[in-house]
C-alpha positions as CSV (number, residue, x, y, z in Angstrom):
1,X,275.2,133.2,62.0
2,X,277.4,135.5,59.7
3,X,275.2,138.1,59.7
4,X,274.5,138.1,63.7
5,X,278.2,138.0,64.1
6,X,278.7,140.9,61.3
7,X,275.7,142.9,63.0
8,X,277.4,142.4,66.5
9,X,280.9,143.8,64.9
10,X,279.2,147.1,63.5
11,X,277.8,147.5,67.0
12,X,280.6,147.5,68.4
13,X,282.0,149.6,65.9
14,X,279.7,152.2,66.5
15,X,279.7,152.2,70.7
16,X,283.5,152.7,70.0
17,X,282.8,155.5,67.5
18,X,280.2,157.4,69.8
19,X,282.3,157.2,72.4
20,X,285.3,158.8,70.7
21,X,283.0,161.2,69.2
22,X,281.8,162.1,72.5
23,X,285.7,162.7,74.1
24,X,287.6,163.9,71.4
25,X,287.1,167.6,71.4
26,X,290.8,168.6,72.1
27,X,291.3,169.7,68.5
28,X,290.6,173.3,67.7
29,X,288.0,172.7,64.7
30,X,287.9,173.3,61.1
31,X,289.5,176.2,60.2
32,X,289.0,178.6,57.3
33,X,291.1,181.3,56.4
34,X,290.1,185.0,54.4
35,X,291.5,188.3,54.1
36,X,290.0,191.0,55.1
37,X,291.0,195.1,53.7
38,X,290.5,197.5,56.4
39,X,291.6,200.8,57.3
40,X,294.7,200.4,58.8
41,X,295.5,197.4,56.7
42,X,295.4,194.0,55.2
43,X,294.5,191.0,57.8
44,X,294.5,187.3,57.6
45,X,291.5,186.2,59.4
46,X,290.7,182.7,61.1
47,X,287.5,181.2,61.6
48,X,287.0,178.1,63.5
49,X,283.9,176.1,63.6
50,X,282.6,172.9,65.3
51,X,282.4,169.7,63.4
52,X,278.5,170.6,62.3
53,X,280.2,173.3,60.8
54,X,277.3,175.5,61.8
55,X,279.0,176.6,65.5
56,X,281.4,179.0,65.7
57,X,284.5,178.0,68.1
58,X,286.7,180.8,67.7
59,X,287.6,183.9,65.0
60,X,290.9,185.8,65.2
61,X,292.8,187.8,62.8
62,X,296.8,189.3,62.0
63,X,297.7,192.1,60.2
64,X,300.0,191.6,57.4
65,X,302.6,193.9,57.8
66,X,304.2,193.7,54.1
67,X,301.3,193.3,52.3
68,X,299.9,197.0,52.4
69,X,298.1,197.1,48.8
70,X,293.9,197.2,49.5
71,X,293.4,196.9,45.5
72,X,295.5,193.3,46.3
73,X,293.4,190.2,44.3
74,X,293.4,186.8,45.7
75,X,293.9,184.0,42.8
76,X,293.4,181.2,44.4
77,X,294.2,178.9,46.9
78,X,295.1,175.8,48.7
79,X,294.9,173.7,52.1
80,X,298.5,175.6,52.6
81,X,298.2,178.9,50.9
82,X,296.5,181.9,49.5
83,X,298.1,183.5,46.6
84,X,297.6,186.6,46.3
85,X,298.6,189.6,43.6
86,X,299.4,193.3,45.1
87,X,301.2,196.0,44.0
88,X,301.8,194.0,40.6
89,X,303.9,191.2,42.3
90,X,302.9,187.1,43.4
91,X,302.8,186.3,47.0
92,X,301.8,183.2,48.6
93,X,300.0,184.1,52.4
94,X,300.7,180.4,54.3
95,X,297.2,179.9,56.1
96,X,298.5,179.5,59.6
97,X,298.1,183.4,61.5
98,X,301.7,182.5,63.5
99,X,303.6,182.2,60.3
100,X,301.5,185.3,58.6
101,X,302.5,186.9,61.5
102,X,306.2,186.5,61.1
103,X,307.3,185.7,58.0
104,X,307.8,188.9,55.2
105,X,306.6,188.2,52.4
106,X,308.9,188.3,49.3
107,X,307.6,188.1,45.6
108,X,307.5,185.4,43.6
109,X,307.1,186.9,40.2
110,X,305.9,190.4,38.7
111,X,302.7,190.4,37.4
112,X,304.1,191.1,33.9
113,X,306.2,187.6,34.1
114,X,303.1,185.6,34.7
115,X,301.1,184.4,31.4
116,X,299.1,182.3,33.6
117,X,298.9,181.2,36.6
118,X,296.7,177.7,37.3
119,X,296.0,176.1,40.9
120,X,298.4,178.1,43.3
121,X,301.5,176.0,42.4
122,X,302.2,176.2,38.5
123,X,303.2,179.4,36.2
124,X,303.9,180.0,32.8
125,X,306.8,182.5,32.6
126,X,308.3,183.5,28.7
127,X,306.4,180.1,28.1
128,X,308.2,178.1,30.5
129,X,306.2,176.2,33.4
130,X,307.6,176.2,36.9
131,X,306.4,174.1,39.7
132,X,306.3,176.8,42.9
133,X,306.2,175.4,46.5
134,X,306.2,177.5,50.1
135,X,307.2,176.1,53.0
136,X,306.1,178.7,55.9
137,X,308.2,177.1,58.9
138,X,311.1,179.0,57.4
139,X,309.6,181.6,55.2
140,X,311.5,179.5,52.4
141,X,309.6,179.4,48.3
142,X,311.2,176.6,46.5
143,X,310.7,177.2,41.9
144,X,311.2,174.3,39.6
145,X,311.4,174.7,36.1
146,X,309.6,171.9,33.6
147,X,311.4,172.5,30.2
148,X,308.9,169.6,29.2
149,X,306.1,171.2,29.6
150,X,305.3,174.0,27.0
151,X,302.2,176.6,26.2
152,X,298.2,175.5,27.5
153,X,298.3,173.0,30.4
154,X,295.5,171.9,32.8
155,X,295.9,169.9,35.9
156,X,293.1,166.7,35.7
157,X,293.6,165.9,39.4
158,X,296.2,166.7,41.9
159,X,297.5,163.1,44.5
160,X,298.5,164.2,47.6
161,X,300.4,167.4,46.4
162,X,303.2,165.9,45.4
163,X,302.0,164.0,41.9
164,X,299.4,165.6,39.2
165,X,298.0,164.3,36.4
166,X,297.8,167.2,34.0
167,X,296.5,167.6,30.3
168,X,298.5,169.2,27.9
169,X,298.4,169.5,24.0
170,X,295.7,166.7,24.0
171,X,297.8,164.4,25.6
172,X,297.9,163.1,29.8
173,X,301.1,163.4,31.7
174,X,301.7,162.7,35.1
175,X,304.3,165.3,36.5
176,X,306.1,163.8,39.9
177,X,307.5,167.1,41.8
178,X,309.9,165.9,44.0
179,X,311.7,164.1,40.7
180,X,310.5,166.7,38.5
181,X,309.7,164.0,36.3
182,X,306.9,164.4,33.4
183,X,305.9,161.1,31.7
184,X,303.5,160.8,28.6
185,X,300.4,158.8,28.5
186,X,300.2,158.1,25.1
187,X,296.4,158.9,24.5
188,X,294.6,161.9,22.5
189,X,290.6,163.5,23.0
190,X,289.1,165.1,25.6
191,X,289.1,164.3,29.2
192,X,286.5,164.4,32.1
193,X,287.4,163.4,36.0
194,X,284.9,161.4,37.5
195,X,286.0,161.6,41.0
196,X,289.2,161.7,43.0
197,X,290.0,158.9,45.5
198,X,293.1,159.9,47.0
199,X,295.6,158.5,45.4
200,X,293.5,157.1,42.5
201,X,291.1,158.6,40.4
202,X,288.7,157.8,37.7
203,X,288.6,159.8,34.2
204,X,286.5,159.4,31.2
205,X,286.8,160.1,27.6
206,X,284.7,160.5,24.8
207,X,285.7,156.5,24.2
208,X,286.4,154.5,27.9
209,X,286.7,155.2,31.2
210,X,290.2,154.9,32.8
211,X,291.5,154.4,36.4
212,X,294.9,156.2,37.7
213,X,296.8,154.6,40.7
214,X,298.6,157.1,41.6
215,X,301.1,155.1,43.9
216,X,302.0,152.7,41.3
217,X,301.8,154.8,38.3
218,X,299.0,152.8,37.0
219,X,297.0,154.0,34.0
220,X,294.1,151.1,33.0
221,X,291.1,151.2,30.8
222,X,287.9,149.7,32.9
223,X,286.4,147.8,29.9
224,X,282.5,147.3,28.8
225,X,281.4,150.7,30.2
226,X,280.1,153.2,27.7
227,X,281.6,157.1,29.3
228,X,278.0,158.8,28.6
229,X,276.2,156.2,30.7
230,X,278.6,155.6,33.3
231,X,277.3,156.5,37.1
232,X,279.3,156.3,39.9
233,X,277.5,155.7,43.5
234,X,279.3,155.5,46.8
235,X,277.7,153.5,50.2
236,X,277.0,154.7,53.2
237,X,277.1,151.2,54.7
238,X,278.1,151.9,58.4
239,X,281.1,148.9,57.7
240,X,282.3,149.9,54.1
241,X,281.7,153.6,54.2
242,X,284.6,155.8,51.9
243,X,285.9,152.3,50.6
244,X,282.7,150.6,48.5
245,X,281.2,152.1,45.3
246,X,279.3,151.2,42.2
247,X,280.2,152.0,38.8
248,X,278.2,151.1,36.2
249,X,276.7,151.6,32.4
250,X,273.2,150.4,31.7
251,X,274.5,146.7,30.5
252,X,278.0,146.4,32.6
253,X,278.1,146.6,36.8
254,X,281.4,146.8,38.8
255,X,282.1,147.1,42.8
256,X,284.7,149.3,43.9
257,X,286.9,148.2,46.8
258,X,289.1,151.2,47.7
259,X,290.5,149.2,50.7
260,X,291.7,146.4,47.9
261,X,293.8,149.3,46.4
262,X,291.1,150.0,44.1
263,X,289.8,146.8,43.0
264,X,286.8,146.8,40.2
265,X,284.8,143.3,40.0
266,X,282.5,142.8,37.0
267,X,279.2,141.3,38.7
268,X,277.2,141.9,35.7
269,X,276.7,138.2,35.5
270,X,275.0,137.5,38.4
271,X,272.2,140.0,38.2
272,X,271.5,138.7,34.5
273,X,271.6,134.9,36.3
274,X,268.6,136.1,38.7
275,X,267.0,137.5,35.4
276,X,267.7,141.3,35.6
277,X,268.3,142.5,31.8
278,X,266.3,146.1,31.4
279,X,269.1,148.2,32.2
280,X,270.9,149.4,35.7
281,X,271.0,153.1,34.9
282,X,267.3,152.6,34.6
283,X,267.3,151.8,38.7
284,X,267.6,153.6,41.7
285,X,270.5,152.8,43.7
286,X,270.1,153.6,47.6
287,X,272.1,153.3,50.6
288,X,271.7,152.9,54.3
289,X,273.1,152.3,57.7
290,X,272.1,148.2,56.9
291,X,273.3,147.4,53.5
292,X,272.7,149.0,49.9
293,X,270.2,147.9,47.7
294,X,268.7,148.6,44.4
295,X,265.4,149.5,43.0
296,X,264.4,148.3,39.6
297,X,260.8,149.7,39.6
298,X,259.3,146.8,38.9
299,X,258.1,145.6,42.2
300,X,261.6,143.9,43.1
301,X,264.5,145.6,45.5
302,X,267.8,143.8,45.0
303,X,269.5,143.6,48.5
304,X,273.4,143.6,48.4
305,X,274.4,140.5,51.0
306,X,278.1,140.1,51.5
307,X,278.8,142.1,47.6
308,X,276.2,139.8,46.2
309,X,272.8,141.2,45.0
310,X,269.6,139.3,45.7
311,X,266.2,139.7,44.4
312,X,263.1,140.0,46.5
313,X,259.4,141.2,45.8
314,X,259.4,144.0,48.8
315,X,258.6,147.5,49.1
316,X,260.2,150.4,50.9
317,X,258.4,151.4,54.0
318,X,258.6,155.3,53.0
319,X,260.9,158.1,50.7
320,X,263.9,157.4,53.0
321,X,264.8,153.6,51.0
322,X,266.2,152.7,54.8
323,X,263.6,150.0,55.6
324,X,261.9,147.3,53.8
325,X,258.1,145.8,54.0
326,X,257.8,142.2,53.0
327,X,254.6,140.4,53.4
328,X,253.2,143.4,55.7
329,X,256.3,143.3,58.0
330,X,259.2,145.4,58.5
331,X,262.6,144.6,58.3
332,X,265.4,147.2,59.1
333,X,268.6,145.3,57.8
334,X,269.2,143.3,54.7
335,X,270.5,140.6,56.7
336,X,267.4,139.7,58.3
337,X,264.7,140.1,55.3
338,X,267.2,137.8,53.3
339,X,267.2,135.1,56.2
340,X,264.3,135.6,56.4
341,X,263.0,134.8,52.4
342,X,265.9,132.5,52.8
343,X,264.2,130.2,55.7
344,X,260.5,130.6,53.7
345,X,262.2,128.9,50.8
346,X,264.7,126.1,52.2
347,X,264.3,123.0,53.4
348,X,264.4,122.8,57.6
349,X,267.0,121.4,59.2
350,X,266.7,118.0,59.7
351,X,268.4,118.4,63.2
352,X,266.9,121.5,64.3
353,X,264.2,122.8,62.2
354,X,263.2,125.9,63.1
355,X,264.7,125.9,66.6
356,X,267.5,127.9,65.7
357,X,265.4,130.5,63.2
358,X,264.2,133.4,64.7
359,X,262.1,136.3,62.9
360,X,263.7,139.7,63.2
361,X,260.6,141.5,61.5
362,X,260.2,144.7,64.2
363,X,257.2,145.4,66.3
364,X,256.4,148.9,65.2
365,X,253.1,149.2,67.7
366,X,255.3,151.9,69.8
367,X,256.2,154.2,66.9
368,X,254.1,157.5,67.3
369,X,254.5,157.9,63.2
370,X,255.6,154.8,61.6
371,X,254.9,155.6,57.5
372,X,258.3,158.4,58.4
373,X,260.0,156.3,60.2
374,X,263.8,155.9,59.7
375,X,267.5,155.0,60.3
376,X,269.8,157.9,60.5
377,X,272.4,156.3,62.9
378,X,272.9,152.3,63.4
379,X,271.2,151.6,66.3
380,X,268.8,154.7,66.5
381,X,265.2,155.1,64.9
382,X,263.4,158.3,64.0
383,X,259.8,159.1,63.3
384,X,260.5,162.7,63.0
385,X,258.4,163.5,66.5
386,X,260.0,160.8,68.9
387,X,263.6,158.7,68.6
388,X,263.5,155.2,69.1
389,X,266.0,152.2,70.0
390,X,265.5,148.4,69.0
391,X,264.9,145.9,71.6
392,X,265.0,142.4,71.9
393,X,262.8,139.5,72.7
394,X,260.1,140.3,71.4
395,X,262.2,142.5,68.6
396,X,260.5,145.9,69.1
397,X,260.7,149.5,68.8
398,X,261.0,151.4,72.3
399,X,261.1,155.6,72.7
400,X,264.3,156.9,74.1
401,X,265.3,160.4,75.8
402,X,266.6,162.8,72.8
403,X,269.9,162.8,72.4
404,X,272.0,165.2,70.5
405,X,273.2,162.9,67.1
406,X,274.2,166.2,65.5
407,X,277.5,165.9,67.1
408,X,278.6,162.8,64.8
409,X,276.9,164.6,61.7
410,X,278.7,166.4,59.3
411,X,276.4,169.5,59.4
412,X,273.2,170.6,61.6
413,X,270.3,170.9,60.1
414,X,268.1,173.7,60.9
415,X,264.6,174.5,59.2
416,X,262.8,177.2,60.3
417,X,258.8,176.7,59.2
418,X,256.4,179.6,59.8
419,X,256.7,180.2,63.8
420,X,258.8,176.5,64.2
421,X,262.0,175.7,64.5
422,X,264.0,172.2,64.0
423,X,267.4,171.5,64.6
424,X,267.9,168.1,63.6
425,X,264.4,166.7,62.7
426,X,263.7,168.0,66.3
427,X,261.2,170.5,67.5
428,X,262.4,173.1,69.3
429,X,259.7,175.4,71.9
430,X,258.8,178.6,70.3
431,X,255.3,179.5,72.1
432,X,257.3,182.9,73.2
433,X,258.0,183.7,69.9
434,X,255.1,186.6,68.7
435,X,257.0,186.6,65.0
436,X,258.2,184.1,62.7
437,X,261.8,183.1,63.9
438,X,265.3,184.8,62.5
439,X,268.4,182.7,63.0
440,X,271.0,184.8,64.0
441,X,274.0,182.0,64.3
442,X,275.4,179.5,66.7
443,X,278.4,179.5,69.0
444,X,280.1,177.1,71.6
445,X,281.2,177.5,74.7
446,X,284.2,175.2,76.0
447,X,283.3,174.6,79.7
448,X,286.5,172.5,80.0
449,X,288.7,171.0,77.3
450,X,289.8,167.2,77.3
451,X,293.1,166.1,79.5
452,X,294.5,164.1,76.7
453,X,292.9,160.8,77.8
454,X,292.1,160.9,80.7
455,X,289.2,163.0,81.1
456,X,286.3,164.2,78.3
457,X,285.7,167.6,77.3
458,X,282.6,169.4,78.3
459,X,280.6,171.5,75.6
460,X,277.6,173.8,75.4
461,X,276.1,174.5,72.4
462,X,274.7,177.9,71.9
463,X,272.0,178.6,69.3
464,X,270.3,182.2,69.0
465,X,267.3,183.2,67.5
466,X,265.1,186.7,67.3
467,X,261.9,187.4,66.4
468,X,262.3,190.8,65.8
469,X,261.1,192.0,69.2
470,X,263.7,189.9,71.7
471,X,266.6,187.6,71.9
472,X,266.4,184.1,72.3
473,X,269.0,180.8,73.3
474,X,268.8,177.5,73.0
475,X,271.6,175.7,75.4
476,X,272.4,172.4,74.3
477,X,269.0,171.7,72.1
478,X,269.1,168.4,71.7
479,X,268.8,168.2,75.9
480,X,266.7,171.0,76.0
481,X,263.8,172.7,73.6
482,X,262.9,175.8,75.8
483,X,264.7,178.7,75.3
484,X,266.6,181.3,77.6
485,X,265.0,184.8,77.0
486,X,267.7,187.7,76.7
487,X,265.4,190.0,78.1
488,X,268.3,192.9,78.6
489,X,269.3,193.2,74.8
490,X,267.5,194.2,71.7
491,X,267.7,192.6,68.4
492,X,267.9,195.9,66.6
493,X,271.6,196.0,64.9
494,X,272.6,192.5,65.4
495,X,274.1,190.9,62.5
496,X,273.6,187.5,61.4
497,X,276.0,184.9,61.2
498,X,278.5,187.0,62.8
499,X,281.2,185.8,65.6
500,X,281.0,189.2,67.4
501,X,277.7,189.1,67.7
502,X,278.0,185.8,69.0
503,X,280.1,185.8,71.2
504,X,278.7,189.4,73.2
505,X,275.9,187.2,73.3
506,X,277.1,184.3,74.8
507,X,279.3,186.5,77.1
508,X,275.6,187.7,78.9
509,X,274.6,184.5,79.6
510,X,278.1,182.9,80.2
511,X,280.1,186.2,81.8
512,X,283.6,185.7,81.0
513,X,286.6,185.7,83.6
514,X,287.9,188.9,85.4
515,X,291.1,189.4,84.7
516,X,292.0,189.2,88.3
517,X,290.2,185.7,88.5
């Protein structure tokens, strides 16, 4: 019953998140920012793209009116900034066109000030370090000098930009900006970051490995792990994705519960109770839309059930780890193989018996190509020719109309093979095509943007393609595989990957407004 009702949750979860994903395209995009030296100047360029990051949305640039040096060098940068260095002077650039627009830039330093400069905000000057902050609204650059903090300094991590942990001399400080506080850890060697969580992060030496809480000012040693062999491995469970992770050393094994404000539990015990004692860095750790599990190589897969990890002598159906074969049947959740082991091995009840049992091994008769079949989203099944949803009584695989998941992906994925073309694991139409297909870039056109809540936003997806001879579209291609010849236009001199080139095609098949209109 708890995992029926925990199975029920995540699909809810997910109707919810498809849904949003589905209405939510009021927001402008990701954004990246890049300057660009031309003729009559220097411009800060914006380029938006779609959340597949693939799709162009939009590109626009503004000329930087006191920035005039084409030999300028960018340094480096920052979710807020660009620093830049022209005509032998700092300047920050705030990534936001309106502000670049406005604001003129004054210098920071001189070039011969600067000894060093590391991660856009700190500067060594007559070996003095000075924390240096802009805020663009009002053009304003705030310097704070850290008399602490003398000669070679690196920054481990940065929290939030506010608080960094920074090495210096062999020793850890963290350095609070808004106090302009430094404060010693007292510990000496050399120091490797592991990963960043936010506002925690874990470091290793050459001797431990060591967890930073950033908002308590917590500095702990994680005891039993050996730094060389320590792996980290993050789930992907549809419930506890970003918050649960697995560290471990070949003898020691901890979860990580980021939504517990980073809390580590030693569970080495209760694989070595179920006999497990050749080693976890031996083992393949894998990670799906049902549950994690782990592969020991040894004819046993070790299903995590509610953070506990069970034995059982199954198999993976194929190279995707996503679904499990036990006694010739297929199971697609850890849930139900373990209930399922679980009701071959107990007694029955002695009110019910097996009334209340039922088998959730899946009927894959339906499935076109079952040895690659797979889970990419929670309630959706792939073969790689034909998606499929899971039905009940009998439980059973049935084909569904092709639907465009790249939308709640983080990137498309696009594989061009010979004279075929696949956009998400799904064949596009390319019997027109006399050459093997160039990808020339994807843009979006906004039929109509969202009204806050009340209505969704309408979006076509544009994808263009040549091989060599003529143009081709795909609209939408997760609706539709056939392509839209652009007999009018020749492929000579069109760039790939370029907005422009985008967007004049786009604007033949999708004429935009007169200005009259």
């Amino acid at each position: 019953m708890k995992h029926t009702i925990q199975r029920t949750i995540l699909f809810i979860f997910y109707l919810i998140f498809i849904n949003f994903a589905q209405a939510s395209y009021c927001y402008t995009g990701f954004s990246h920012y890049n300057l660009l030296v031309e003729e009559d100047g220097i411009y800060l360029q914006e380029t938006v793209k779609d959340h597949n990051k693939v799709s162009y949305v939009s590109q626009s640039k503004v000329r930087l009116k006191d920035i005039t040096d084409k030999g300028m060098r960018v340094i480096s940068d920052d979710d807020e900034n660009i620093l830049i260095l022209s005509n032998a002077n700092y300047y920050f650039i705030p990534k936001s066109l309106n502000y670049a627009e406005e604001n003129k830039f004054t210098p920071l330093f001189s070039e011969n000030e600067v000894s060093k400069a590391v991660a856009n905000h700190f500067f060594l000057i007559s070996d003095n370090w000075y924390y240096v902050s802009y805020y663009a609204p009002r053009g304003e650059t705030y310097k704070q000098k850290i008399p602490m903090l003398k000669g070679n300094m690196e920054i481990i991590v940065n929290f939030d930009d506010y608080k960094y942990l920074l090495k210096h001399d062999n020793y850890v400080y963290i350095y609070d900006k808004n106090d302009n506080k430094l404060e010693k850890i007292s510990h000496q060697g050399n120091w490797e970051i592991i990963t960043n969580f936010g506002s925690e992060a874990l470091l290793k030496d050459d001797n431990a490995v060591y967890v930073f809480d950033n908002r308590r000012d917590k500095f702990e040693k994680i005891p039993h792990l050996t730094p060389s062999q320590t792996h980290l491995f993050q789930s992907h469970y549809f419930l506890d994705r970003n918050n649960r992770y697995y560290l471990y050393d070949d003898d020691t094994f901890y979860l990580i519960n980021l939504a517990e404000r980073f809390k580590y539990t030693d569970i080495t015990n209760e694989f070595n109770l179920q006999g497990k004692y050749d080693g976890f860095t031996k083992a393949e750790m894998h990670t799906n839309e049902s549950g994690d599990s782990m592969d020991t190589k040894d004819g046993l897969i070790w299903l995590n059930i509610d953070d506990s990890f069970t034995p059982v002598k199954a198999t993976y159906l194929n190279a995707y780890k996503d679904l499990y074969v036990y006694h010739n049947k297929v199971y697609a959740d850890n849930g139900d193989l373990y209930d399922f082991i679980h009701h071959e091995t107990a007694p029955p009840d002695p009110c019910y018996g097996d009334s209340l049992y039922k088998d959730k091994s899946i009927d894959l008769s339906n499935v076109k190509n079952p040895r690659e079949l797979h889970r990419p989203l929670f309630s959706v099944f792939f073969d790689n020719q034909q998606q499929y949803s899971l039905k009940e009584d009998p439980l059973r695989l049935e084909k569904i109309a092709p639907y465009d998941y790249s939308r709640l992906t983080t990137t498309d994925y696009i594989k061009i093979k010979e004279k075929q073309i696949f956009i998400d694991e799904r064949q596009l139409d390319t019997d027109q095509f006399q050459n093997a297909p160039i990808f020339l870039g994807s843009i979006v056109n906004i039929v109509r943007g969202c009204d806050g809540y009340r209505s969704r936003a309408e979006i076509d997806y544009y994808y263009f393609f040549t091989d060599g001879k003529k143009v081709y579209a795909y609209i939408n291609p997760g609706e539709n595989q056939k392509p839209k010849v652009l007999d009018n236009i020749s492929p000579r001199n069109l760039k790939v990957n370029d907005y422009d080139t985008l967007q004049k095609l786009l604007n033949i098949l999708v004429p935009p407004p007169k200005e009259n209109d």
